[in-house]
C-alpha positions as CSV (number, residue, x, y, z in Angstrom):
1,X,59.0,-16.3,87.5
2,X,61.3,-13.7,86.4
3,X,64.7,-13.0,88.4
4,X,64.2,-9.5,88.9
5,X,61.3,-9.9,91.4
6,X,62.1,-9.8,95.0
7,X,60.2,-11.9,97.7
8,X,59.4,-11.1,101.0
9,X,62.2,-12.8,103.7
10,X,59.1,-14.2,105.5
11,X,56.2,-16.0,104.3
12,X,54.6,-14.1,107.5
13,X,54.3,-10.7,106.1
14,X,51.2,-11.4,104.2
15,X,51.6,-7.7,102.5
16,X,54.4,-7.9,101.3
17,X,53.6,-11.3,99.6
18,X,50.3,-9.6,97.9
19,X,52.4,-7.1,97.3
20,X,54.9,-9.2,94.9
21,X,52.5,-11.1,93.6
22,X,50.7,-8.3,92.1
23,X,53.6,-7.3,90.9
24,X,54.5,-10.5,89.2
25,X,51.0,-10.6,87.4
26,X,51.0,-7.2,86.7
27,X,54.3,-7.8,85.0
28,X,53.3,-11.2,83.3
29,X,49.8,-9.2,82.0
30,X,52.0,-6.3,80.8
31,X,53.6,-8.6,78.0
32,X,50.5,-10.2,77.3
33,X,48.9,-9.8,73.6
34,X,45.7,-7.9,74.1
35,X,43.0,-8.6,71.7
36,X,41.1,-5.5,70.4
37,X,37.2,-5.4,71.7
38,X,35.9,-5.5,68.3
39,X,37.5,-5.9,65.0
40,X,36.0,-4.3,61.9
41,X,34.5,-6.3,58.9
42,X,32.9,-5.4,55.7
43,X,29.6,-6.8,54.5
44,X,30.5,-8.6,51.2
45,X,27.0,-7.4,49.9
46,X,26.1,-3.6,51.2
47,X,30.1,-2.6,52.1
48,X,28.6,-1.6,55.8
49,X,31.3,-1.6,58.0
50,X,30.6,-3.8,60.7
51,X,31.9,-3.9,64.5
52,X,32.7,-7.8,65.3
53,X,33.2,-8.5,68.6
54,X,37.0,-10.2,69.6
55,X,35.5,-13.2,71.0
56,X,32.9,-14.1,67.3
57,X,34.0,-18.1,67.2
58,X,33.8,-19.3,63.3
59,X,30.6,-20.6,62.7
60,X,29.0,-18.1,64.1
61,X,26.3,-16.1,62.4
62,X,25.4,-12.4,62.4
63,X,23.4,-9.8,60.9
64,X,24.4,-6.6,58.8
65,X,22.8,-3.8,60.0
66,X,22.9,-2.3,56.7
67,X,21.1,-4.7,54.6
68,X,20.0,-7.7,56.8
69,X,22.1,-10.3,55.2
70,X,23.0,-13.3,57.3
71,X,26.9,-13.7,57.5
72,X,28.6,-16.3,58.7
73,X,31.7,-16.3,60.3
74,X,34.7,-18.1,58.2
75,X,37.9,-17.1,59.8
76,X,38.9,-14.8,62.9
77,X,42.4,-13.7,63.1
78,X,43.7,-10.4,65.2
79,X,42.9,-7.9,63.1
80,X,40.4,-9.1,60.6
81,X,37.4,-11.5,60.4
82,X,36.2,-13.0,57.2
83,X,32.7,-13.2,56.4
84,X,30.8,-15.3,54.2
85,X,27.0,-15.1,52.9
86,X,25.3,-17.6,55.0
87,X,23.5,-20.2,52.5
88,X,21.1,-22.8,53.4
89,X,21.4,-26.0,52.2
90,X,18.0,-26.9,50.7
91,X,16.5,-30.4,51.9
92,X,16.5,-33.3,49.2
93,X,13.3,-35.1,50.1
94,X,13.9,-38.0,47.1
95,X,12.2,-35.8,44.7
């Protein structure tokens, strides 16, 4: 907790204690590193510019608008996301 935040004198005054607290976490929040809602990412085929939402885990797959390629997700950092052509490994059956 930081020093500059005062306490109420009495656990009692149940206001005052919301009070500080909601000072404290609006203080912690305030320092906090937001995370944009979306980050932009090109398709590496049609160059449409697509809106990736924050929280896209690698691995993940989605569409292009543009073209309908599958992408998958290779890397998310804070202000970029890398995307790959999704290809499907084909099944060796002993042939």
């Amino acid at each position: 907790m930081k020093e500059n935040t005062k306490l109420p004198e009495k656990v009692e005054d149940s206001a005052a204690l919301k009070n500080a607290v909601a000072d404290v976490m609006r203080n912690e929040n305030s320092s906090a590193v937001q995370m944009p809602a979306s980050i932009k990412a090109k398709c590496p085929d049609c160059d449409v510019v697509l809106e990736v939402p924050s929280d896209t885990a690698k691995g993940e797959i989605i569409s292009c608008p543009g073209c309908g390629l599958e992408l998958e997700v290779k890397e998310v950092r804070r202000d970029k996301v890398d995307l790959q052509e999704m290809t499907l490994e084909g099944e060796d059956w002993g042939e």
